[in-house]
N, CA and C atoms as a LAMMPS dump frame, in Angstrom:
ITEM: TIMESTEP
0
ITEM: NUMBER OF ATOMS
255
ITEM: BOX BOUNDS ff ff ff
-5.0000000000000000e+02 5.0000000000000000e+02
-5.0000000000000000e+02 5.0000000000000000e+02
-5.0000000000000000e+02 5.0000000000000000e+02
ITEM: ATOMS id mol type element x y z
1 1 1 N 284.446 336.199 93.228
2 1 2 C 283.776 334.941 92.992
3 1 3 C 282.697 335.148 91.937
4 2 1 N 282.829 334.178 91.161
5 2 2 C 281.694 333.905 89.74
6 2 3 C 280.441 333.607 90.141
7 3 1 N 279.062 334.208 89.797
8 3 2 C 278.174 333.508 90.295
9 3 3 C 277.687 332.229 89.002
10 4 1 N 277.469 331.178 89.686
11 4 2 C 277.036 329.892 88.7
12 4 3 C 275.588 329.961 88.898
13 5 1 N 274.893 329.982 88.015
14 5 2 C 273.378 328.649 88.185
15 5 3 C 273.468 327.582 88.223
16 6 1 N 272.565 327.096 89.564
17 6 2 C 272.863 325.921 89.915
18 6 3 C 272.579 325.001 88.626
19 7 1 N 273.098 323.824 88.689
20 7 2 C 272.687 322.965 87.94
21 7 3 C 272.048 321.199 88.668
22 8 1 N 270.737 320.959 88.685
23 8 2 C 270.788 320.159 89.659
24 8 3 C 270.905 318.702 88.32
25 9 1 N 270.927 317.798 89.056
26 9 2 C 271.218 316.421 88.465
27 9 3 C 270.435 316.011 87.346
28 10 1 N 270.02 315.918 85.633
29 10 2 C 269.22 315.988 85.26
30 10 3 C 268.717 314.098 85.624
31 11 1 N 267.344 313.791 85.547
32 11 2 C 267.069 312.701 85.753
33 11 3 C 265.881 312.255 84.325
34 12 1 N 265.799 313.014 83.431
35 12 2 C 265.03 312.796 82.393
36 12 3 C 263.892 313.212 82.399
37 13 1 N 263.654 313.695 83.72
38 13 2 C 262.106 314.582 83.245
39 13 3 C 262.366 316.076 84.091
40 14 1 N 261.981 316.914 82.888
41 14 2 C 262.073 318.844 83.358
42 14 3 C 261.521 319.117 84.093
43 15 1 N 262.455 320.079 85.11
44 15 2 C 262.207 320.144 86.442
45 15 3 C 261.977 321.558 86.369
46 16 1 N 261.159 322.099 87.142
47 16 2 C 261.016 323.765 87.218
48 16 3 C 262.569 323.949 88.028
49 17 1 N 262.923 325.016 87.62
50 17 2 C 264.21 325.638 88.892
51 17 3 C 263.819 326.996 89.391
52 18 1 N 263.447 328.065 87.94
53 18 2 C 263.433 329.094 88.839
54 18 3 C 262.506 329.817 87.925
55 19 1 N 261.848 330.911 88.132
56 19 2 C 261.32 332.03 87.202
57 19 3 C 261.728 333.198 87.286
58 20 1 N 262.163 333.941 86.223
59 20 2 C 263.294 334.68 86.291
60 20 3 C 262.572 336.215 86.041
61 21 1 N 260.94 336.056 85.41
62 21 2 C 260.641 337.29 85.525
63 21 3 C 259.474 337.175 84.648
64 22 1 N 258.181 337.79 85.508
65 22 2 C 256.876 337.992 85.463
66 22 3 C 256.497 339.254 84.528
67 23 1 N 255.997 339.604 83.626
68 23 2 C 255.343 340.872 82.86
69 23 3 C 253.741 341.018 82.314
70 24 1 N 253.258 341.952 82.872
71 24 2 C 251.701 342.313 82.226
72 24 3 C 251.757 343.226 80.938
73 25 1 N 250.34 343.311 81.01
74 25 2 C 250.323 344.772 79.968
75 25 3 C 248.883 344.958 80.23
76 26 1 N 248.343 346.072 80.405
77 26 2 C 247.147 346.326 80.275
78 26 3 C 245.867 346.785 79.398
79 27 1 N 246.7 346.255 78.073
80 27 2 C 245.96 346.343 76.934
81 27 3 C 245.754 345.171 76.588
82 28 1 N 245.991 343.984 76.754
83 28 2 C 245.632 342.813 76.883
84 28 3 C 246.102 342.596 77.749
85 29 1 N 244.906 341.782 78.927
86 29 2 C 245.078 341.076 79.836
87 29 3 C 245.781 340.068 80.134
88 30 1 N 246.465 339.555 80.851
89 30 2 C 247.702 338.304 80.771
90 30 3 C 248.861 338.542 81.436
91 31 1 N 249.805 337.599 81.595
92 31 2 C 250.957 337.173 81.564
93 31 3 C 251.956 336.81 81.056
94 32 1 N 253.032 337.476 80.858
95 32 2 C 253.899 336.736 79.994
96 32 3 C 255.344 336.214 81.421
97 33 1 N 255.823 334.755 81.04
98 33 2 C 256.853 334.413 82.564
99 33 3 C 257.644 333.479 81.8
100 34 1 N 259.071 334.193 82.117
101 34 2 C 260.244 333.174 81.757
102 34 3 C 259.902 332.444 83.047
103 35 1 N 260.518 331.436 82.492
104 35 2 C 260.73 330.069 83.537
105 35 3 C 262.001 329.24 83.006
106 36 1 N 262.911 328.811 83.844
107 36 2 C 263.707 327.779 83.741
108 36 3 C 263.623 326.188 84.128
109 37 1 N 264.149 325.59 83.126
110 37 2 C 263.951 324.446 84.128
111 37 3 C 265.105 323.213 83.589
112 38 1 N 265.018 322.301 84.31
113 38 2 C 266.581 321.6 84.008
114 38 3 C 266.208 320.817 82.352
115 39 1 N 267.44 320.439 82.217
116 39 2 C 267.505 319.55 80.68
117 39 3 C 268.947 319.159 80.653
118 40 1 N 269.089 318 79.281
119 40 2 C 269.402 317.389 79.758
120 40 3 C 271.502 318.167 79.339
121 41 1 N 271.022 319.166 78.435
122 41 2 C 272.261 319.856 77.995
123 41 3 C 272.444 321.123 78.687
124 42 1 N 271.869 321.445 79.988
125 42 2 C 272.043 322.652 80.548
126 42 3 C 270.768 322.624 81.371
127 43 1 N 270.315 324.181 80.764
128 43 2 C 268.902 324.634 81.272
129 43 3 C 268.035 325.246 79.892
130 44 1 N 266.963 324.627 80.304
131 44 2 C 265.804 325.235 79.276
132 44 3 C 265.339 326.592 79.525
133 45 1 N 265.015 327.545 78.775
134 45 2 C 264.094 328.574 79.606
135 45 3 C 262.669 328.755 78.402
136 46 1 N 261.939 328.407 78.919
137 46 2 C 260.895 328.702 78.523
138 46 3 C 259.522 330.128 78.737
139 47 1 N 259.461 330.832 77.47
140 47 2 C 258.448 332.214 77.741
141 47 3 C 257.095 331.701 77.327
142 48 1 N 256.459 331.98 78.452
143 48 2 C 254.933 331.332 78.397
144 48 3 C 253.871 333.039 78.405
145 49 1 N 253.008 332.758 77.105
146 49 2 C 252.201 333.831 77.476
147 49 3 C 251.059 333.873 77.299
148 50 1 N 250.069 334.414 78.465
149 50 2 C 248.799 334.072 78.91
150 50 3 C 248.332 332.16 79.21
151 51 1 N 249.351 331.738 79.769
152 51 2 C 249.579 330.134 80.515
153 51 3 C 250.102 329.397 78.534
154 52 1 N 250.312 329.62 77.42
155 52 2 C 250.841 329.118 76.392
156 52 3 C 252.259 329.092 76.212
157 53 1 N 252.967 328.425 76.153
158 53 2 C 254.249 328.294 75.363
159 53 3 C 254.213 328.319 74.167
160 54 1 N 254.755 329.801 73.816
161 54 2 C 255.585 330.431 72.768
162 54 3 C 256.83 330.356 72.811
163 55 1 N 257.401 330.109 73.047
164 55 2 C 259.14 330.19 72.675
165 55 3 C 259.752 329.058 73.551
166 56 1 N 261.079 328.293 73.496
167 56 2 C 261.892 327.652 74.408
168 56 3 C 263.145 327.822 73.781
169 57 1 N 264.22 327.556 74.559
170 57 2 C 265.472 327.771 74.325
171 57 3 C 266.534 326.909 75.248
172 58 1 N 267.388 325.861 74.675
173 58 2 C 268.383 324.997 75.574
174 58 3 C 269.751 325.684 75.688
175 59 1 N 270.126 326.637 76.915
176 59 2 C 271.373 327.442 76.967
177 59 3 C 272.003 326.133 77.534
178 60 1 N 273.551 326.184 77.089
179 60 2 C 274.722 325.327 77.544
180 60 3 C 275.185 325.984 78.949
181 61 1 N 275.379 327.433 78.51
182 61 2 C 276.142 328.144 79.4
183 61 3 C 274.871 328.973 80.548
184 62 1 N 276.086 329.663 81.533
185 62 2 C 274.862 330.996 82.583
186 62 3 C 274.928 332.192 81.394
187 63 1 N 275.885 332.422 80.702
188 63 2 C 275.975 333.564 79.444
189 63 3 C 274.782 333.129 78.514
190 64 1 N 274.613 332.381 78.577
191 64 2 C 273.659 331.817 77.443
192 64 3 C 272.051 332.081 78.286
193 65 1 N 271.74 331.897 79.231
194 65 2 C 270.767 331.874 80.412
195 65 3 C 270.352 333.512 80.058
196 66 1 N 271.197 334.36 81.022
197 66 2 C 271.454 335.456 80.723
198 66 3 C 270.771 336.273 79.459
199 67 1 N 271.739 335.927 78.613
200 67 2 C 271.34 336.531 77.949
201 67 3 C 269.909 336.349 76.761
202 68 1 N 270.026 334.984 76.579
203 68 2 C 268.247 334.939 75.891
204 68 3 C 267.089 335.438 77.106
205 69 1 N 267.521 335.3 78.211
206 69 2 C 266.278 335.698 79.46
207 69 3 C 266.089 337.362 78.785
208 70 1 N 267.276 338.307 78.852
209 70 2 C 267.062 339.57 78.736
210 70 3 C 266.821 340.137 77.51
211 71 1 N 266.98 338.977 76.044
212 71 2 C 266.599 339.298 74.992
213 71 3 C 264.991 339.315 74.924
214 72 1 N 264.739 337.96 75.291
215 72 2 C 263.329 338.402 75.748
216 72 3 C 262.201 339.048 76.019
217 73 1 N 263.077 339.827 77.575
218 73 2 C 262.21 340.426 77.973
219 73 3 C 262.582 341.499 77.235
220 74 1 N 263.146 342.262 77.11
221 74 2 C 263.602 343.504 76.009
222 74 3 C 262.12 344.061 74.611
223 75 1 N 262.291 342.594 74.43
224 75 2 C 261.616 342.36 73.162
225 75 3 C 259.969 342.593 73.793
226 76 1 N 259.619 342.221 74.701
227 76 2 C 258.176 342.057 75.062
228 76 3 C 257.858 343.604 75.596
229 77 1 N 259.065 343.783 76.175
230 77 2 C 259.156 345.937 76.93
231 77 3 C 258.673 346.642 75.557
232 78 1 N 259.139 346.02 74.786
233 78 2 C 259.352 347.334 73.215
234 78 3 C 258.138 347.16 73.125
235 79 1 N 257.005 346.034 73.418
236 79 2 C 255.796 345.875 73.038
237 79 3 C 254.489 346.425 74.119
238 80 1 N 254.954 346.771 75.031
239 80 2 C 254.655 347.306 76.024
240 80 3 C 254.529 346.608 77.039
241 81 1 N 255.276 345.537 77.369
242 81 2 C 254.477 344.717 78.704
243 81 3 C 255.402 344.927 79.717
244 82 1 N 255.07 345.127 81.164
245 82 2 C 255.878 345.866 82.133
246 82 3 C 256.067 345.022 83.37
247 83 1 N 256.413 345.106 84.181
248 83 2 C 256.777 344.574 85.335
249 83 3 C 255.746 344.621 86.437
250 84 1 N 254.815 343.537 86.765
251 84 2 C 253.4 343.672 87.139
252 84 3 C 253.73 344.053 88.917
253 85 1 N 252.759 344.846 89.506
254 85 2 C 252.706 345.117 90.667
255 85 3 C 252.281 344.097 91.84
């Protein structure tokens, strides 16, 4: 069996669904947090850092989800920010 992300009903205004993954760094203080949330062509995921939105992205697909989530975070690891305790 395939796993799907859910998709709930879009109704015109973005809905949080899920957060897919929290990162610090301790050379600057902060947060960086994917978040998903519905739209109206899929799911949005949005990377917010230190409470700002920097980046968004409308995946069609869960491949699409997937994989900008882990490009992401990839990208923020190379910079040093880690998986907060």
């Amino acid at each position: 069996m395939t796993n799907v992300l859910q998709r709930y009903a879009y109704d015109g205004v973005p809905r949080e669904e899920a957060v897919w993954w929290t990162l610090r760094r301790e050379a600057t203080p902060g947060e960086a947090v994917c978040r998903m949330f519905t739209h109206l062509f899929g799911h949005e995921l949005r990377l917010e850092v230190r409470g700002h939105l920097v980046q968004s992205d409308v995946c069609r697909t869960d491949e699409a989800v997937l994989d900008v989530q882990e490009r992401w975070r990839a990208g923020l690891e190379a910079e040093g920010w880690t998986k907060g305790v």
